[in-house]
C-alpha positions in Angstrom: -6.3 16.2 3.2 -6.2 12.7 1.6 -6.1 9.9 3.2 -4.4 6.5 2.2 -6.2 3.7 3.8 -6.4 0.0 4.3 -9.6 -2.1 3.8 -8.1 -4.9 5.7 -8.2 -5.2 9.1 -4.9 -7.3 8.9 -3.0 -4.0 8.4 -4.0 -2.6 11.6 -1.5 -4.1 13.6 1.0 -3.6 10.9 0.9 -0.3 10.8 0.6 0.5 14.9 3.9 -1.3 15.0 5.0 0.4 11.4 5.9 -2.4 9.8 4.3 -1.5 7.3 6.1 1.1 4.6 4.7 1.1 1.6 1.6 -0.1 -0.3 1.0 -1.8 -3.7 -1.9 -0.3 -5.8 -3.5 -1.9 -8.3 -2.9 0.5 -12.0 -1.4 3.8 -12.2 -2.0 5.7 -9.2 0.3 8.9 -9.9 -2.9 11.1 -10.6 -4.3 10.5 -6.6 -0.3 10.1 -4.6 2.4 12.2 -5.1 6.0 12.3 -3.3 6.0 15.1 -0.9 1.8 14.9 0.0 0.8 14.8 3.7 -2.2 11.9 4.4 -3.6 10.4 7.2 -2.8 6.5 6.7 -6.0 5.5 7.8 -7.7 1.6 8.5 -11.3 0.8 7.6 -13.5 -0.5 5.3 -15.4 1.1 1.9 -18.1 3.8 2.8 -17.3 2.9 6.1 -16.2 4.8 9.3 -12.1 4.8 9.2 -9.4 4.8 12.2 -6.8 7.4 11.6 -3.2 5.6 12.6 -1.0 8.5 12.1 0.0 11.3 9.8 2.2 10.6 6.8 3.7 12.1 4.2 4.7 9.9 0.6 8.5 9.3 0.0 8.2 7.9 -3.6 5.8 6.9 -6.2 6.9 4.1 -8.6 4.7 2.4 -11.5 5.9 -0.7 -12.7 4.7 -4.2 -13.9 4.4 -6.8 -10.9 7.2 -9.1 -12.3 9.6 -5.7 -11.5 9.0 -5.5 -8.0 11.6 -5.8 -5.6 12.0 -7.2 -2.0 11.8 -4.1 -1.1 8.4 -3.5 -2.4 7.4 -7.1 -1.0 8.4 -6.4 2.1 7.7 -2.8 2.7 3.8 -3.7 1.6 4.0 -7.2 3.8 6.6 -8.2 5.6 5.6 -12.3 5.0 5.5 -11.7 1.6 8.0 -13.4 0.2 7.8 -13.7 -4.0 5.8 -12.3 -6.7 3.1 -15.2 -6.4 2.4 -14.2 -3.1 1.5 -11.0 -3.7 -0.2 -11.8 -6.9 -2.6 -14.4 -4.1 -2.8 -11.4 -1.7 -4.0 -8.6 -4.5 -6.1 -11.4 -5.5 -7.9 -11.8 -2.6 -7.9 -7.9 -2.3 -9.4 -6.9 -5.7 -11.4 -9.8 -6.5 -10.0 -10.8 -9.9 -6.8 -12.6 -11.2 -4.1 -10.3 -11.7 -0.7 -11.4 -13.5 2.5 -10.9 -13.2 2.8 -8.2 -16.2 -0.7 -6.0 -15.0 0.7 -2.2 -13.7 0.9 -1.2 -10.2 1.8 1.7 -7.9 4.3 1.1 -5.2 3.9 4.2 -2.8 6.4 4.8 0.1 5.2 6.6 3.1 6.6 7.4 6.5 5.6 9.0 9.6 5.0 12.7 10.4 5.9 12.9 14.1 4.0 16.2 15.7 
């Protein structure tokens, strides 16, 4: 099974209280996430042990350019997020290089699996 996880330790509480909806992926990401795959959403750092959260499975897969994300997007990957700059400060901070508002990304939706 794959797992779609979250380096940051700011997503933990996000997704305990599942807040959190989507996430925003830098490039095209269709060849690793596809709509109707079951993965553990999963918190932890790179090469390092991870926290399963819960079982999910992915709603939708969109690839777009940053400046054609929507609210929805914003808010589904942070709810404080509240324009294309902040999210172009937060993937900075996240991948470590300056990212513009015309660079690809992958928006994937996910919910839940209750067992």
């Amino acid at each position: 099974m794959r797992a779609l996880n979250f380096y940051s330790s700011n997503y933990h509480s996000q997704l305990v209280c599942r807040r959190k909806i989507c996430t925003i992926r830098l490039g095209d990401k269709t060849h690793k996430y596809a709509e109707g795959d079951i993965v553990w959403v999963t918190v932890g750092k790179r090469f390092a042990q991870k926290k399963k959260i819960y079982t999910s499975v992915i709603d939708r897969v969109l690839v777009k350019p940053i400046c054609q994300l929507t609210m929805e997007d914003l808010q589904g990957e942070n709810p404080d997020l509240t324009s294309i700059q902040d999210l172009l400060l937060f993937l900075k901070s996240i991948y470590d290089k300056p990212l513009t508002d015309t660079d690809t990304v992958t928006v994937v939706y996910f919910s839940e699996i209750i067992e």
